[in-house]
C-alpha positions in Angstrom: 86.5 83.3 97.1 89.1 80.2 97.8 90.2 78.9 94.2 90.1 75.4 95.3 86.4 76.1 96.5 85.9 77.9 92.7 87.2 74.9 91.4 85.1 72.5 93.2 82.1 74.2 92.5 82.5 75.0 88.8 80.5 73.2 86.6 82.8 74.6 83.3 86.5 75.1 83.1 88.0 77.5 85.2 89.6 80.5 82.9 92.2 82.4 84.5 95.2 85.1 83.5 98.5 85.9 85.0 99.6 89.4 85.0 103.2 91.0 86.5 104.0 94.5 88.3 105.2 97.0 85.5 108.0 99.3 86.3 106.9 102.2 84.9 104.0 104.7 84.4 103.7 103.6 80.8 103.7 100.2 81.7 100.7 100.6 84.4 98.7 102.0 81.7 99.4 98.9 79.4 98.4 96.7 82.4 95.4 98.4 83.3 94.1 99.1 79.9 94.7 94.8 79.8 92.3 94.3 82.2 89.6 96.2 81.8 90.1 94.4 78.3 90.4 90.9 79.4 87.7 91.5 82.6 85.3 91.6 80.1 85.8 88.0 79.3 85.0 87.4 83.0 87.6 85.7 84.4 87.6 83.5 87.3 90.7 84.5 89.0 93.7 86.5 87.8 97.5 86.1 89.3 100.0 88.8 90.4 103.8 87.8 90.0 106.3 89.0 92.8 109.7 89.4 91.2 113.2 87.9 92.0 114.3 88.2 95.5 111.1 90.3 95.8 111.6 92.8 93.2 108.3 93.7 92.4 107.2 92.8 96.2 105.3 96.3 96.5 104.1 96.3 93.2 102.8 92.8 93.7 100.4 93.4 96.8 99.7 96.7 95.2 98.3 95.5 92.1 96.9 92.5 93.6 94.7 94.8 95.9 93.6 97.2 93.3 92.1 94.2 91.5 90.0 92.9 93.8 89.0 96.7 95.3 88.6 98.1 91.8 87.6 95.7 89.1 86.2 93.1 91.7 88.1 90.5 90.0 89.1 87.6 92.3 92.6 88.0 92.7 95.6 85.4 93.4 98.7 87.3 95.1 102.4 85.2 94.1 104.5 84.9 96.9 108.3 83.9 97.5 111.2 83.1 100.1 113.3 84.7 98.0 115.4 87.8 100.1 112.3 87.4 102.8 112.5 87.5 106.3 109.6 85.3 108.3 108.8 88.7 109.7 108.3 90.0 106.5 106.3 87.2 105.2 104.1 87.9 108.3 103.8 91.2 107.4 103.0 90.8 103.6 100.4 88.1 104.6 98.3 90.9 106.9 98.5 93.4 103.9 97.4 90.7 101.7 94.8 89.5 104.3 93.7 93.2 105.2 93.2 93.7 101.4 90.2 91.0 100.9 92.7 88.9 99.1 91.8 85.3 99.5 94.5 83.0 97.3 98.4 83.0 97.5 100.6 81.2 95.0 103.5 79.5 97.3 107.1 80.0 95.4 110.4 79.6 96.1 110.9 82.2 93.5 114.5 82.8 91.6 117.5 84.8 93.1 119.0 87.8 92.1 120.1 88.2 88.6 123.6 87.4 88.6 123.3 84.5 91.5 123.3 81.2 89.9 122.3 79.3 93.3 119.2 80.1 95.5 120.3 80.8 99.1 117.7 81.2 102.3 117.9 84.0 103.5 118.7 84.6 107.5 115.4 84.4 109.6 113.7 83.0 106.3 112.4 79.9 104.7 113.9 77.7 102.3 111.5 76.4 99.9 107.5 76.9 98.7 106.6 73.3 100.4 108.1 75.5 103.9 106.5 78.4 102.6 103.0 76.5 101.9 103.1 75.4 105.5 103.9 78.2 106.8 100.9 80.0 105.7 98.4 77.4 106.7 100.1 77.1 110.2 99.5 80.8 111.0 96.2 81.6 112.6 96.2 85.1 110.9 96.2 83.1 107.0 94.5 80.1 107.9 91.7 80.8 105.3 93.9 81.7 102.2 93.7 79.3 99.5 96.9 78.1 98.9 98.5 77.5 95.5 101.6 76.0 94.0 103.7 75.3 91.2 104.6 72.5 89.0 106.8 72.0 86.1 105.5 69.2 83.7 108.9 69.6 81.6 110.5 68.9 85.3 112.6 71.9 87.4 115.7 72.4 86.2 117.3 71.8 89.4 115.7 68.4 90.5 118.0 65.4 90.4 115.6 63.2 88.7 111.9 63.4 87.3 110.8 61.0 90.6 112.5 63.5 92.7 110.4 66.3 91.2 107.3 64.3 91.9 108.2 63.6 95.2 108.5 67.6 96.2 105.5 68.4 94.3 104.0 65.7 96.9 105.7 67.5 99.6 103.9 70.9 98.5 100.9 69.6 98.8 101.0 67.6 102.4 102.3 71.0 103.3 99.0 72.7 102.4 98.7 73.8 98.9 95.3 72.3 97.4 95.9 73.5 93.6 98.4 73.3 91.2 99.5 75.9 88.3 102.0 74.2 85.8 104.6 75.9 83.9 104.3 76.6 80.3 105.0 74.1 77.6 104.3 73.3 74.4 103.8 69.6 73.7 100.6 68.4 75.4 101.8 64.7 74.9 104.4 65.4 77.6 102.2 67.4 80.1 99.6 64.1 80.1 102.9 61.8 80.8 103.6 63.8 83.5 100.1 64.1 84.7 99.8 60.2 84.9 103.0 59.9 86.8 101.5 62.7 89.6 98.6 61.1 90.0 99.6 57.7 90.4 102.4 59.0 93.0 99.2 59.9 95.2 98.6 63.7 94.0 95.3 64.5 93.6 94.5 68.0 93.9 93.4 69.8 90.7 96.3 70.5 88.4 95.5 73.9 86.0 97.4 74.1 83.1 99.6 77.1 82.3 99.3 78.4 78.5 101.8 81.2 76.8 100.1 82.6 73.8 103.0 82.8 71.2 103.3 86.5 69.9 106.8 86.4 68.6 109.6 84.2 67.7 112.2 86.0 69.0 110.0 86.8 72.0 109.2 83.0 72.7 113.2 82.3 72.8 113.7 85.1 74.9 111.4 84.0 77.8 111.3 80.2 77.5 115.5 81.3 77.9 114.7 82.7 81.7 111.8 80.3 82.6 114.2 77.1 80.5 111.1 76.1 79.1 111.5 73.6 75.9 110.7 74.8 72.2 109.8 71.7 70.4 112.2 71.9 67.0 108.5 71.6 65.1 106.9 74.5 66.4 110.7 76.1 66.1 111.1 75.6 62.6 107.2 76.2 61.7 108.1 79.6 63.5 111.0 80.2 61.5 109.1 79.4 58.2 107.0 82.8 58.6 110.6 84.5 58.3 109.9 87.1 60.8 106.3 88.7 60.2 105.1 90.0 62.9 101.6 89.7 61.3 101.8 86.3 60.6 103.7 85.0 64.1 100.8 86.1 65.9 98.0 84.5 64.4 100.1 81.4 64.4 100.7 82.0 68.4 96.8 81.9 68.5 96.0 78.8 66.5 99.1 77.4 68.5 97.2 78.0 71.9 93.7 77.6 71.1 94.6 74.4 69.9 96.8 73.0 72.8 94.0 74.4 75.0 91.4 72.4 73.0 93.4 69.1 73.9 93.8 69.8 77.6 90.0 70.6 77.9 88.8 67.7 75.9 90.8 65.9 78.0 89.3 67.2 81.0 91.8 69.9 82.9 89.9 72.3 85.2 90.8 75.2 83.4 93.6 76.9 81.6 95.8 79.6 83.6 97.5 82.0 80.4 100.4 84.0 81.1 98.9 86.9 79.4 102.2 89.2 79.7 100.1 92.1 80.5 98.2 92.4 76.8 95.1 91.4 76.1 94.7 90.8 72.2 95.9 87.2 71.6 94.2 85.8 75.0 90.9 87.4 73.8 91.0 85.8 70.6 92.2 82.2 72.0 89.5 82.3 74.6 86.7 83.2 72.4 87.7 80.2 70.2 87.6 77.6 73.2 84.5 79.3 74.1 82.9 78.8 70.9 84.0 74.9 70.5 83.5 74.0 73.9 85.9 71.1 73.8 85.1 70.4 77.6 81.9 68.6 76.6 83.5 66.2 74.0 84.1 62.7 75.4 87.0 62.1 77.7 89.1 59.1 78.1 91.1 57.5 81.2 93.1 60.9 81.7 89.8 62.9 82.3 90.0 61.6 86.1 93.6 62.4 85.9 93.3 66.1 84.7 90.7 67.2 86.9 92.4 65.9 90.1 90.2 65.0 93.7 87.0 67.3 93.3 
């Protein structure tokens, strides 16, 4: 099923995980062994990531198709520019399309490790908002749902927060009818943010994207590759635990299922958690937001605005 069509039609929030492509046999175990875990919870879509300059490109439409074939979990392939030929693109589109596979996630993606500066690559595209387009111009991919990014701290490489706004709006004229945010931590910025899309004419649903904490060190290790902020609070809160592993945990959980709480109150369409391949934090955060049900408390004027054109 079409995500936008599973949003549209969902009378609760949308609950969703995003998994990557291990590298090896151990690490396929771990993944696997995650979701039959998590697809207990029922999910209503889960996401494959596709590495730098498509690194993980086999394991991505490999995974991606054993989902939906084995577990019968709708499944949302990630797809990049990056180190891609439109040829190629055509060709991972058919597997994709040949697979079931209804929903691709539109990226630009990052470049190689050890290139600073994204460069298109001959015969290929140059950005997601091209890439988003493309898709929904070819006959072959018409039907795919079509997904897209969006960075509520902004990207690092926009000039201004207005000129991230107005690409996100170029995404979406160019086809894609959701939006999955990067993570962050501070929902008082995300619902900033969110006002200033919507009133610059964006209206598709916006999901939210949610990192369960597990570690310290671990937290400045990926929001270092993904230049997410830490606020200095939840830094020095962190800190306080002094390195138990124990302890950092169940904070990461109380962290999440509380940010989550806000953004449901508040009326987002769901909550998209970049699971990281294990299971035990998302299955505890999830069963708290499913107990309290903060989607049926009262919303105020950014309800409208977190739920997006439905």
């Amino acid at each position: 099923m079409r995500i936008p069509d599973l949003l549209a039609a969902a009378d609760e929030p949308c609950f969703s995980f995003e998994f990557f492509p291990p590298k090896t046999s151990e690490g396929v175990e771990e993944l696997f062994a995650s979701v039959e875990d998590l697809g207990r919870l029922a999910p209503s879509f889960v996401s494959v990531t596709y590495g730098a300059a498509g690194s993980t490109r086999e394991g991505t439409v490999e995974v991606t198709t054993r989902l939906k074939r084995d577990y019968g979990i709708e499944t949302m392939a990630h797809l990049s520019v990056v180190g891609e030929t439109i040829e190629g693109l055509d060709a991972i589109l058919d597997r994709l399309d040949a697979a079931g596979i209804d929903n691709v996630l539109a990226l630009r993606g990052d470049p190689p490790r050890g290139e600073p500066d994204f460069q298109s690559p001959p015969g290929g595209l140059r950005s997601s908002a091209e890439l988003a387009a493309f898709i929904r111009g070819r006959e072959a991919s018409a039907r795919f749902g079509i997904g897209a990014s969006c960075h509520p701290e902004i990207h690092p490489e926009a000039a201004s927060a207005e000129a991230d706004i107005a690409f996100l709006r170029e995404k979406v004229d160019a086809g894609a009818e959701f939006l999955i945010s990067q993570l962050f931590f501070d929902n008082a910025v995300y619902f900033d943010w969110l006002e200033r899309v919507r009133d610059a004419g964006i209206e598709v649903p916006i999901i939210p994207g949610v990192l369960p904490i597990i570690s310290r060190a671990g937290l400045h290790r990926f929001c270092d590759v993904c230049q997410a902020r830490i606020p200095e609070r939840l830094d020095e809160q962190l800190a306080a635990l002094d390195g138990d592993p124990d302890a950092e945990r169940a904070f990461g959980i109380a962290y999440a299922s509380r940010q989550c709480e806000q953004l449901l109150a508040a009326g987002a369409p769901g909550i998209h958690f970049f699971v990281l391949n294990r299971a035990t934090s998302v299955k505890a955060i999830l069963g708290a937001i499913k107990a309290g049900r903060p989607w049926e408390r009262t919303g105020g004027e950014i309800t409208a605005a977190a739920r997006g054109a439905r």
